[in-house]
C-alpha beads as a LAMMPS data file, in Angstrom:
LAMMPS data file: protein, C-alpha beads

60 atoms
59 bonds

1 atom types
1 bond types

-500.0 500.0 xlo xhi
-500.0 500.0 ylo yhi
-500.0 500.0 zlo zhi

Masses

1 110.0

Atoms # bond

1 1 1 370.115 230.219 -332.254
2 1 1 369.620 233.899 -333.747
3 1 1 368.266 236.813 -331.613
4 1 1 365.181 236.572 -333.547
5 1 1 364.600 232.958 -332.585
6 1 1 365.922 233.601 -328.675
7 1 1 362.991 234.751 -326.289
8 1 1 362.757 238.226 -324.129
9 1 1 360.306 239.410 -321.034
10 1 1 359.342 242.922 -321.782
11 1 1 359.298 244.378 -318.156
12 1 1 356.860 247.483 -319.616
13 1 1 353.589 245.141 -320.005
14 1 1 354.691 241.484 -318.633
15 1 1 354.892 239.888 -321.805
16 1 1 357.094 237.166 -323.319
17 1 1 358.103 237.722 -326.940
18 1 1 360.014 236.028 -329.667
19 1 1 362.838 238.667 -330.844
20 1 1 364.192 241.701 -329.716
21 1 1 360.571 243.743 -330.329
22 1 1 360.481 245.164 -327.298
23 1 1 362.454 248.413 -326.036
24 1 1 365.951 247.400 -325.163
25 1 1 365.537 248.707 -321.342
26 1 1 362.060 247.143 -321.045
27 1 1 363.745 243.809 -322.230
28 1 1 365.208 241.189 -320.383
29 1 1 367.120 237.852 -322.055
30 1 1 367.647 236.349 -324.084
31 1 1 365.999 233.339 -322.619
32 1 1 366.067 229.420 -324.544
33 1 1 362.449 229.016 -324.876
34 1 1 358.970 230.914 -323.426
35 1 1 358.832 228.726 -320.588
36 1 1 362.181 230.422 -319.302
37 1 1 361.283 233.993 -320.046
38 1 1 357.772 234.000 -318.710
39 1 1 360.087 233.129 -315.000
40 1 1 362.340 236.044 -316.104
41 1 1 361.504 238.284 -312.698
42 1 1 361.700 234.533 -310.549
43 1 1 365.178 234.078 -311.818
44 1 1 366.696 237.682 -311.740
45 1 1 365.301 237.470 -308.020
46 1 1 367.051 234.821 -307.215
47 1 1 370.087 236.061 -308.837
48 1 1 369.924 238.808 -306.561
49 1 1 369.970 236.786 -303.441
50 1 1 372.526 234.797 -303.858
51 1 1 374.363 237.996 -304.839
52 1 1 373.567 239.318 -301.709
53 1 1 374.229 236.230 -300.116
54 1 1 377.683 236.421 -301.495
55 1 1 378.388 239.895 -300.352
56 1 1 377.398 238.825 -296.850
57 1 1 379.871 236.050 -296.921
58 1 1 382.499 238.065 -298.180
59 1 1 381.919 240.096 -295.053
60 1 1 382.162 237.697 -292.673

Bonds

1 1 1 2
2 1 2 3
3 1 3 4
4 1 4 5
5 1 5 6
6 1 6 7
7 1 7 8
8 1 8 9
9 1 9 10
10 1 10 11
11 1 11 12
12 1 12 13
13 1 13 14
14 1 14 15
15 1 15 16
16 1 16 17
17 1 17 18
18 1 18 19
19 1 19 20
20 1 20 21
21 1 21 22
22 1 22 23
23 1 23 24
24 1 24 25
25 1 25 26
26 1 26 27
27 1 27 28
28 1 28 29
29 1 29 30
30 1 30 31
31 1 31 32
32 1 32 33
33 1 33 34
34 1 34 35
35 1 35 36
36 1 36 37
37 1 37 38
38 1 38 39
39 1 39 40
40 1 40 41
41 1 41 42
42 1 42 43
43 1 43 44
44 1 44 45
45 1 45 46
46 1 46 47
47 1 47 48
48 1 48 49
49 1 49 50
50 1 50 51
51 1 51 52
52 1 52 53
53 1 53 54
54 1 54 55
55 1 55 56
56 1 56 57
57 1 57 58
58 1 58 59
59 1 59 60
C-alpha cells in the first residue's frame, strides 16, 4: 500500500485524510483504512497506558 493510499488523523482540525496532506507534526499514521484513523487519539491513549503500565512493572 503507498503513502498516498495509507490513511492519517490530522491532530490540527480532527480530520481523517487519505495521504500525507496534512502537516507532518499535525499528522498521525499511517493507519490501514478510515475506520482506524478516525480512533487515532483512542489508540495512542491506550498505547500510553500500557506504557506506563510497563514502567510501573519495571519498578516493582
Amino acid at each position: 500500500m503507498s503513502e498516498d493510499e495509507q490513511w492519517y488523523y490530522c491532530v490540527a482540525d480532527g480530520s481523517v485524510r487519505q495521504g500525507k496532506d496534512a502537516r507532518g507534526l499535525d499528522r498521525m499514521g499511517p493507519y490501514p483504512d478510515r475506520e482506524t484513523a478516525k480512533r487515532a487519539l483512542e489508540i495512542a491513549a491506550e498505547r500510553n497506558r500500557a506504557a506506563d503500565k510497563a514502567d510501573r512493572d519495571w519498578d516493582d
